[in-house]
N, C-alpha and C positions, 0 to 999 in steps of 0.2 A: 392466550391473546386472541381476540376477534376485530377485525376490523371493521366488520360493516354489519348489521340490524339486514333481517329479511322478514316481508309479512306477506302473504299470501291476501288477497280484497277482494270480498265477493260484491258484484254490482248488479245481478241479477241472477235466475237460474232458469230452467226449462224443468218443467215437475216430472215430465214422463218421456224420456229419449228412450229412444229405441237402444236396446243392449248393444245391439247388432253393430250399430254407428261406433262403440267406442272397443269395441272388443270383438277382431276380426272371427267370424264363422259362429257367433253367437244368434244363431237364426232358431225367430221363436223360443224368446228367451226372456218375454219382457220388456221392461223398462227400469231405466234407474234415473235418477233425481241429478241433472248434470248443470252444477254450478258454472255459472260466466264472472271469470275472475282474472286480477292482473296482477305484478308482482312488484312491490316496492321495494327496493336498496337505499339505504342510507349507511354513508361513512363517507369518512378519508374527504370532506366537507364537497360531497356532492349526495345527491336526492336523483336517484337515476328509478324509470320504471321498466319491468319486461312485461310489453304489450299496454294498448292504454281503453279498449272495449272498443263500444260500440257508441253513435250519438242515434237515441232514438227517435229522430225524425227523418223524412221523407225517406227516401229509398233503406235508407238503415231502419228505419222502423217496420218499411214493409217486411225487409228480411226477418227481422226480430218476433212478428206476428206470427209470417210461415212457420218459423221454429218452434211457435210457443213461447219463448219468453214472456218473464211474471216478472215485480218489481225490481223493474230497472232503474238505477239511481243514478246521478252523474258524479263525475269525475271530484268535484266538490264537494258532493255530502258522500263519497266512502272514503276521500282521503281525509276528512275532516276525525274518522273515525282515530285515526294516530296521530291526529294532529299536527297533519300538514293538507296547503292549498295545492292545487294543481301550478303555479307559479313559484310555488319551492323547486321541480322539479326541471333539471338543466340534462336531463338523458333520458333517453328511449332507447330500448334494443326491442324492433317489431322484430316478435320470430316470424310474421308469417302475413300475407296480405289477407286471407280471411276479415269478415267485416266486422266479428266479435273480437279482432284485436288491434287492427287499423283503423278504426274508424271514429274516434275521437282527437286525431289531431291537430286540430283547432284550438282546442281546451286547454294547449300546453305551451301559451306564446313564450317561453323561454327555454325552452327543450330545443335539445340538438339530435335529432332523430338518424338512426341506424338499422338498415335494412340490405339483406345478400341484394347486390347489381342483377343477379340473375333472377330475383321472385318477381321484382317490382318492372323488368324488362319483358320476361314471360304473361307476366298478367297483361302488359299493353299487349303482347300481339295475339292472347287469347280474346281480348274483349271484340277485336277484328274479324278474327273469325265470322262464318256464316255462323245461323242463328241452330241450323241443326248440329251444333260442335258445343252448344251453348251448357251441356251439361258439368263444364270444367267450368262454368261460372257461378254454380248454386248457390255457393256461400260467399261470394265476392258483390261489393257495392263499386261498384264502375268509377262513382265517385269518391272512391277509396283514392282508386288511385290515382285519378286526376290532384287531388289535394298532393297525394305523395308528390307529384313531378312540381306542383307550384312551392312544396317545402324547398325541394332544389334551386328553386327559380330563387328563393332565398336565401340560398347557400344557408341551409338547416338540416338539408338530406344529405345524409352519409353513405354511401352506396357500399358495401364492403364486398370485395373477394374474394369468397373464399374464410378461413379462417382467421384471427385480429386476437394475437394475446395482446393483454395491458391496452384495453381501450380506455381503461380510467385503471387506476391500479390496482391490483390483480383480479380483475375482470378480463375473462376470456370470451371470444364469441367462439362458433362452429356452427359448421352447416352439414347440412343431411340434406346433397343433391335427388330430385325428382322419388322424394317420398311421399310425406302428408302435402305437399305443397313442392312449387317448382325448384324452391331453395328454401327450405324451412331451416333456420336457426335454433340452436341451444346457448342457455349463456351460463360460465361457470366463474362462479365465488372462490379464491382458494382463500377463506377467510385467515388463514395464518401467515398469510404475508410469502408462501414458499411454495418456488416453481414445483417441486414435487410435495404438494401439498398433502398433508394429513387430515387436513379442517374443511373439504373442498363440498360446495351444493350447487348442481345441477338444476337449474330452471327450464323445464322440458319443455315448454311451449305446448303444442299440438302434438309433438312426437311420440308423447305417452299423457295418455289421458286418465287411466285407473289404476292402481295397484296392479292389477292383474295383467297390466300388458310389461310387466316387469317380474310379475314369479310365478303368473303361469294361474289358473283356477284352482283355488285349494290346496296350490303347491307349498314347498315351507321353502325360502325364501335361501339360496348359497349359489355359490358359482355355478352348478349344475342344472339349474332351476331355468327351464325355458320361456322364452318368450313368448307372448304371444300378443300380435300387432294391432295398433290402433284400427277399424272397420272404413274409415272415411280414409283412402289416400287416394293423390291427382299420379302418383308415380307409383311406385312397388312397395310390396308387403317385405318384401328382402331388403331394399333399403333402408326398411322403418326396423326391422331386426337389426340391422347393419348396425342403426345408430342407437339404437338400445344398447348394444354390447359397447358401445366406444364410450355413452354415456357414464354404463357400469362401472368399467375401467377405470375411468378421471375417480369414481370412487370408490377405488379399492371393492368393490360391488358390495357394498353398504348400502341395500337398496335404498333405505328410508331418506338418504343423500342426495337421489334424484326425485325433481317434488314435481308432481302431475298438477298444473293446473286447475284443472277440473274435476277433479277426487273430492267427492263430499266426505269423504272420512280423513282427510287431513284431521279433523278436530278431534280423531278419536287418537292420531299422533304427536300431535303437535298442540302447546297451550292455544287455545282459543277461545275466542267469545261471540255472542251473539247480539248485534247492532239493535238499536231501538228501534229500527229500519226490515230488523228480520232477516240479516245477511251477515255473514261470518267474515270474523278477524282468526287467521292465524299465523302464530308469531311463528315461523322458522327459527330464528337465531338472533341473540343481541349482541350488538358491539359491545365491549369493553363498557362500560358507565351510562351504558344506555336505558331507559327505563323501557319496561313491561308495559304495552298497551292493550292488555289483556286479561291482566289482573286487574 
């Protein structure tokens, strides 16, 4: 039994990121190909997404430039690819105020948006700061989070504390205090319906970006197999292990259970396809009578 369809949406990528960025102490090491992607849920008659990009104009597009980002697509033509609109979509869990996962919340007027109290409070008193402290803002669009505090003003922003089992049915949140971010979130499927799940997938947000910051370079992959941490964190390289290990845990440390984001080799795990757009569908898991959007 499965309850809920998970797909992985790529909306654009960066062709040549620094190694280093996603794989702590990989200095002069290269580059590797670092897809910008968000994560669709569908079950149990809700269309929930983890993270929703970026919108490539004004200040997000300048970010998007800096980085190198290459066809970036909106919210509309990659959900279209499983065929759904951005208005099927009634949840958002932001793991993270970064501006490749915040910064399309406009796109979503029926979405009830979820974010830790502590990212979206941190980020306002970072933006205050003098301008020489300004390096904890690299990846942040200022107007991220002004729109964040006007979703409130809506009563649409969910502020959570901390951790939230069964925010829709068995969907968990969790947070990884002052790691990748000041409150960076994970959100966990136990797609069999059971609080000690056996069917359970880990949506890592930012907190693990490659295979490798989960079994280590060349490692073979068991409970033994060390970690080794995302390169980009606002908090500790020990936190972001921290939450590596808790992430494991929820799955029996079945690495392939916790799904990176930004791994361009999802598609060498997972059924996938390739958009007429030049951007990758891959399918995690189908509900119960769900179709394949990838065959």
């Amino acid at each position: 039994m499965a309850d809920y369809s998970i797909w992985v949406l790529e909306y654009s990528y960066v062709s040549k990121y620094h190694k280093s960025g996603v794989l702590y102490g990989a200095h002069n090491q290269g580059y590797v190909k670092l897809p910008y992607c968000y994560a669709v849920i569908k079950g149990n008659g809700h269309v929930a997404m983890v993270d929703v990009g970026y919108n490539d104009k004004d200040y997000g597009k300048h970010l998007g430039d800096k980085f190198g980002v290459e066809n970036w697509r909106s919210p509309r033509e990659v959900l279209a690819g499983i065929g759904l609109t951005p208005e099927d979509v009634d949840t958002v869990f932001i793991t993270h105020a970064h501006f490749d996962h915040f910064g399309n919340v406009e796109d979503f007027p029926k979405a009830k948006f979820y974010i830790q109290e502590r990212e979206i409070a941190k980020w306002t008193w970072a933006m205050s700061l003098p301008d020489r402290l300004r390096w904890m803002m690299v990846a942040v669009d200022p107007g991220d989070i002004v729109r964040g505090v006007e979703l409130a003003q809506q009563k649409r922003l969910v502020c959570v504390d901390g951790p939230l089992a069964d925010v829709l049915p068995n969907i968990d949140l969790h947070v990884a205090y002052d790691s990748h971010t000041f409150a960076s979130m994970w959100v966990t499927v136990r797609n069999d319906a059971r609080a000690q799940s056996s069917d359970s997938w880990v949506l890592a947000g930012d907190l693990v970006y490659v295979f490798e910051n989960i079994q280590g370079p060349g490692a073979v992959v068991d409970v033994d197999t060390m970690y080794v941490p995302v390169g980009l964190a606002l908090g500790s390289q020990q936190n972001l292990v921290m939450a590596t290990e808790a992430m494991m845990k929820q799955v029996g440390y079945e690495a392939r259970r916790v799904i990176p984001i930004h791994e361009e080799r999802l598609k060498d795990s997972f059924p996938s396809r390739i958009t007429a757009e030049g951007l990758r569908i891959s399918e995690i898991c189908l509900a119960d009578g769900e179709s394949s959007r990838v065959r």
